[in-house]
DRENPAVO-234767 format. One record per residue (C-alpha): residue in one letter; x, y, z. Coordinates in pm, whole numbers, plus 50000, padded with zeros to 5 digits. Each point is the difference from the previous one (the first is absolute). Last residue first. Layout:
% DRENPAVO-234767
PT, residu, u, v, w
PT, A, X, Y, Z
...
//
This chain:
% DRENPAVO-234767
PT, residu, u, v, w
PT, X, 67172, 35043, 91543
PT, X, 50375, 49982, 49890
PT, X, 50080, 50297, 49884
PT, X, 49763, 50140, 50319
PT, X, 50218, 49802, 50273
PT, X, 50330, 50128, 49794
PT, X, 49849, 50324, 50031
PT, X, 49937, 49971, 50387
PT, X, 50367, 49866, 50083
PT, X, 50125, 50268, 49760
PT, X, 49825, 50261, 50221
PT, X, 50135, 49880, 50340
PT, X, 50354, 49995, 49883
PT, X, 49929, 50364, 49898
PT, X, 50008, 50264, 49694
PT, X, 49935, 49793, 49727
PT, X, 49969, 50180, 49666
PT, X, 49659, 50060, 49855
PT, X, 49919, 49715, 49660
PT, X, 49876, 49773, 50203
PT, X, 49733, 50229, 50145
PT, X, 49847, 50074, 49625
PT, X, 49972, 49618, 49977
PT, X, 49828, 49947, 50298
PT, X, 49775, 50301, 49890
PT, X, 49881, 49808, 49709
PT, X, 49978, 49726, 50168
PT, X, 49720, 50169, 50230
PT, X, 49986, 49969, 50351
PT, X, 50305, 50168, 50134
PT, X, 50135, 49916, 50369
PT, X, 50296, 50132, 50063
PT, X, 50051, 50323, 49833
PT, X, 49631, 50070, 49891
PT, X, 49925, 49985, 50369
PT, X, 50233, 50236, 50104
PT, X, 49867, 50257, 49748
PT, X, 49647, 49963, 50087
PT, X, 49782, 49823, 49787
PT, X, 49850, 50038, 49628
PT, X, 50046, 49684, 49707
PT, X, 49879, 49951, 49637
PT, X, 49929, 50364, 49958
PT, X, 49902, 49963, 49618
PT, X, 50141, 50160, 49664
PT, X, 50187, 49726, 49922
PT, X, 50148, 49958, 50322
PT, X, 50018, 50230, 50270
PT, X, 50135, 49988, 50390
PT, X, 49853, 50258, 50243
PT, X, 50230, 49989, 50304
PT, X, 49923, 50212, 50314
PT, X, 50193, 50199, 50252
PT, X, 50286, 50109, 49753
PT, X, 50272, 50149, 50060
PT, X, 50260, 49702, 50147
PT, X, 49944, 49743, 49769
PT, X, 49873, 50252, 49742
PT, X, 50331, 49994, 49748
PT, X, 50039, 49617, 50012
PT, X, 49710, 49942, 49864
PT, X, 50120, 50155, 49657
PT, X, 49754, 50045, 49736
PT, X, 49883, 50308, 50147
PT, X, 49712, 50237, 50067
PT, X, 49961, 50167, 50355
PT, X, 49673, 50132, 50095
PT, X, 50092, 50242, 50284
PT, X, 49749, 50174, 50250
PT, X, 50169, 50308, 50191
PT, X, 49993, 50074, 50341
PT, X, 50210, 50304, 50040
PT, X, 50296, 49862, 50203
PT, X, 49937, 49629, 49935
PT, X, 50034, 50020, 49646
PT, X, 50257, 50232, 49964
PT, X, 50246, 49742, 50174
PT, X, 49885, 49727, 49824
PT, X, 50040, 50192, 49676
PT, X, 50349, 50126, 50127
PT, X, 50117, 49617, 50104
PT, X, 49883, 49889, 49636
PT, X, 50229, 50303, 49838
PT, X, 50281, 49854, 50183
PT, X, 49945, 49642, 49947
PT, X, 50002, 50077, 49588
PT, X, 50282, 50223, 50068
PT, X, 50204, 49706, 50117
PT, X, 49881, 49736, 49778
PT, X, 50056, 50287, 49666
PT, X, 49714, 50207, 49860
PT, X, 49721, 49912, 49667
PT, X, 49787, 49770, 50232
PT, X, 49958, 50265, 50273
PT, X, 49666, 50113, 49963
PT, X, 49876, 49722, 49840
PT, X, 49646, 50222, 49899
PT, X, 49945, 50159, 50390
PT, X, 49635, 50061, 50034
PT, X, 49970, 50280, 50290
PT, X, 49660, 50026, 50169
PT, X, 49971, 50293, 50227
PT, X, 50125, 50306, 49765
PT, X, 50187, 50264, 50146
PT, X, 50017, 50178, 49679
PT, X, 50354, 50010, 50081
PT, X, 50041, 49655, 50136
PT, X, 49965, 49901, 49635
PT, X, 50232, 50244, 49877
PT, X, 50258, 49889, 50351
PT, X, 50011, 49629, 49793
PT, X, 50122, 50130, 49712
PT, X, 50251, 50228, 50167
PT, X, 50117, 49667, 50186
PT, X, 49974, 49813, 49632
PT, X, 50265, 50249, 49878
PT, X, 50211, 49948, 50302
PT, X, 50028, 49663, 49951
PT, X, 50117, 50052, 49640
PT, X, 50210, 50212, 50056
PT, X, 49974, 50387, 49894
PT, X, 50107, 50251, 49764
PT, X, 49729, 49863, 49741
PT, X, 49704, 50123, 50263
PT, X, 50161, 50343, 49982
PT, X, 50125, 50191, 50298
PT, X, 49870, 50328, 50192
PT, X, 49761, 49772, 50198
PT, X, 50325, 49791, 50108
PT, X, 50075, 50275, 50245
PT, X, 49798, 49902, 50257
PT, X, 50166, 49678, 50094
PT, X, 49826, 49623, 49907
PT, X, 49891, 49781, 50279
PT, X, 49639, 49931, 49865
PT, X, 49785, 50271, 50251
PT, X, 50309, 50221, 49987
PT, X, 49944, 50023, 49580
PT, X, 49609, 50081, 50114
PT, X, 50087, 50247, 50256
PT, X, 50205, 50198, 49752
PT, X, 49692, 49993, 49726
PT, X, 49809, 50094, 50304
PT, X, 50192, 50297, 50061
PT, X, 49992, 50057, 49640
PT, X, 49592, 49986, 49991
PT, X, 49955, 50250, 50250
PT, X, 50005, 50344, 49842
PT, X, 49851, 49881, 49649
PT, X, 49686, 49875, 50274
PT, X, 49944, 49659, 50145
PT, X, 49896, 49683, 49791
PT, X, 49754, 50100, 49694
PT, X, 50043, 49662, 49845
PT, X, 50201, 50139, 49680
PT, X, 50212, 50239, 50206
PT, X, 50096, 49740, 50233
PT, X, 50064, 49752, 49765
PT, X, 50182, 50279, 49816
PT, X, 50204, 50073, 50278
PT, X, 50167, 49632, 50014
PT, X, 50102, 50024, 49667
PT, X, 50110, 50369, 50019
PT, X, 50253, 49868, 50277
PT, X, 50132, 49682, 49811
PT, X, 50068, 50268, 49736
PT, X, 49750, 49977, 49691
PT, X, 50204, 49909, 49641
PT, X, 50052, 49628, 50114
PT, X, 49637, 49922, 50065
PT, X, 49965, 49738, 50275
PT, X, 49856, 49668, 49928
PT, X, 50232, 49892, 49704
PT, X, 50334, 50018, 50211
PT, X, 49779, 49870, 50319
PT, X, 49917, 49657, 49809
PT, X, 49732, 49760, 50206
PT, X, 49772, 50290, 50067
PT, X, 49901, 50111, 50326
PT, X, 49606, 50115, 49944
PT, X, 49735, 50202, 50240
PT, X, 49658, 49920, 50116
PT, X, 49860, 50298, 50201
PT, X, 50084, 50293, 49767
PT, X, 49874, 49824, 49665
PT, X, 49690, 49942, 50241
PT, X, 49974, 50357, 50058
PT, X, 50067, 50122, 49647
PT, X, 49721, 49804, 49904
PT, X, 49986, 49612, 49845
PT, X, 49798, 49968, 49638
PT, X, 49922, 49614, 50062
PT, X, 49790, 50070, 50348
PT, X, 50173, 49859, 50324
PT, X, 49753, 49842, 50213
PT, X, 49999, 50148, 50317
PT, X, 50084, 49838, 50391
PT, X, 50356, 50128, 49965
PT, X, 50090, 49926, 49676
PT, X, 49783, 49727, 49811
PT, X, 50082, 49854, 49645
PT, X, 49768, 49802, 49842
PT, X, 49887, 49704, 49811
PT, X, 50024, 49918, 49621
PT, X, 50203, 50137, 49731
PT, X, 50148, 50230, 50212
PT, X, 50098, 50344, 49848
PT, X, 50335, 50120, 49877
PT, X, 50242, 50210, 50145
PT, X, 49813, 50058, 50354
PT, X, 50288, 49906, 50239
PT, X, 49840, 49725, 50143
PT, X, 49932, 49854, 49646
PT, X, 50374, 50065, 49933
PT, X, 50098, 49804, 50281
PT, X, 49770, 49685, 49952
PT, X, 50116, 50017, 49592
PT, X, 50398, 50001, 50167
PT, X, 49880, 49704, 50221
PT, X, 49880, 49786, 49696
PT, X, 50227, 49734, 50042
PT, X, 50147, 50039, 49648
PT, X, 50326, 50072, 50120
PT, X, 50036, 49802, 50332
PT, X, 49833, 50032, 50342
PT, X, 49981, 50204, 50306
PT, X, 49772, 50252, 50086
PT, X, 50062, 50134, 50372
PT, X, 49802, 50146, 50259
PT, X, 50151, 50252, 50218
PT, X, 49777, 50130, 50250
PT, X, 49889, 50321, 50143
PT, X, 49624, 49970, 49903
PT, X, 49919, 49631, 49975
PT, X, 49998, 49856, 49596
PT, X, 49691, 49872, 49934
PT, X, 49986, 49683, 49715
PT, X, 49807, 49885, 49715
PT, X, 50140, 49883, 49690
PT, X, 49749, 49863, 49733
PT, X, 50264, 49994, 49693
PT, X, 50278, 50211, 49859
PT, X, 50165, 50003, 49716
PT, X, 49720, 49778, 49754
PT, X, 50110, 50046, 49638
PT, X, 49718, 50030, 49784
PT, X, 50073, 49911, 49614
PT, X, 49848, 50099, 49648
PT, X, 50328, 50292, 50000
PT, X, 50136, 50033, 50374
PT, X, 49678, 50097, 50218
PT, X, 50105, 50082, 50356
PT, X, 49802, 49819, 50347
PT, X, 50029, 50125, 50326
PT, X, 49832, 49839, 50325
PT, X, 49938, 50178, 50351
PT, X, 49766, 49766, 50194
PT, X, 50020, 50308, 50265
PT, X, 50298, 50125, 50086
PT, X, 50016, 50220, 50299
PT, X, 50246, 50272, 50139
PT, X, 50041, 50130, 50333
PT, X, 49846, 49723, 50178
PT, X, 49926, 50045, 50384
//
């Protein structure tokens, strides 16, 4: 069953006597409890797909469906509540003056979660949820790392215990190792309480092992949508070759098959 729909979803902006085209005629479903990603350079038109899902600008043409429903251009609380954001940049997403713990509360407040008597136990379940202590609530965002920062980022949008989560390069701003850390937690989370991801990147490389579908862009069009594996060893589209080039080789096996595809 599809979680999320796009239908023919195009977006155009007007710069001076000029139309720039960002996005144009996708359509694609997105299965509830499954992580699609968005791959595709700067200028791909994946952070314009994003931001129309989100509801910060309206389509040009097409539609956006959420659970069987059209979404209108003016969302509601509710649907603000059900599709949640990970930004790219946890230092900018989280407000340095709030505590991590009046952060997460005021989701809660804002979305009418639980009562002023239950909201800091779930605060405290929330930190467990993404492997962070109790305590931390009492700290600022600036006191932390910056994995840790995108864990309490992550646990806001678990906090309004939304069911589609769309993760902005979530962990293009940390370090290799925390990078594979925070990906382990979101595939963790995922399969514990269901949750639908659409994962933007540039990097392939990230959603190898995330990901259970590959939407690659291009100038504003999906050029190429298969299941992760596939995408890996047998793309269609040369511009998806080339993205796969660029992803380091991981296995005797998988430089056979991109040698095969360099030279197909």
């Amino acid at each position: 069953m599809s979680l999320l729909s796009l239908r023919q979803l195009g977006k155009s902006f007007q710069t001076g006597a000029h139309e720039v085209r960002a996005l144009q005629d996708v359509t694609l479903d997105v299965a509830d409890g499954e992580c699609l990603a968005i791959v595709g350079e700067s200028g791909s038109g994946k952070s314009t797909l994003a931001n129309l899902v989100l509801g910060l600008f309206p389509p040009t043409t097409g539609a956006v469906e959420f659970d069987g429903a059209e979404l209108p251009v003016v969302r509601t609380l509710a649907h603000r509540r059900s599709i949640q954001l990970v930004q790219q940049n946890p230092a900018s997403a989280l407000n340095p003056r709030r505590s991590v713990g009046a952060s997460l509360q005021l989701a809660l407040d804002v979305h009418g979660i639980g009562t002023s008597d239950t909201r800091p136990a779930r605060v405290a379940e929330l930190l467990r949820d993404v492997g962070l202590p109790e305590d931390l609530a009492r700290r600022s965002p600036t006191s932390l790392s910056g994995g840790q920062r995108q864990r309490v980022a992550i646990a806001r949008a678990l906090a309004c215990e939304s069911r589609l989560v769309v993760l902005d390069e979530p962990t293009s701003a940390l370090d290799v190792l925390v990078q594979a850390q925070v990906l382990r937690l979101l595939a963790d989370l995922r399969a514990r309480h269901n949750l639908t991801y659409l994962f933007i990147t540039h990097d392939l490389a990230v959603v190898r092992n995330i990901a259970t579908r590959v939407a690659v862009f291009s100038q504003g069009r999906m050029v190429e949508l298969a299941e992760t594996e596939t995408i890996f060893t047998a793309p269609q589209d040369p511009y998806t070759r080339r993205l796969i080039s660029a992803v380091p080789v991981i296995t005797e096996e998988e430089k056979t098959m991109r040698n095969g595809l360099s030279q197909s």
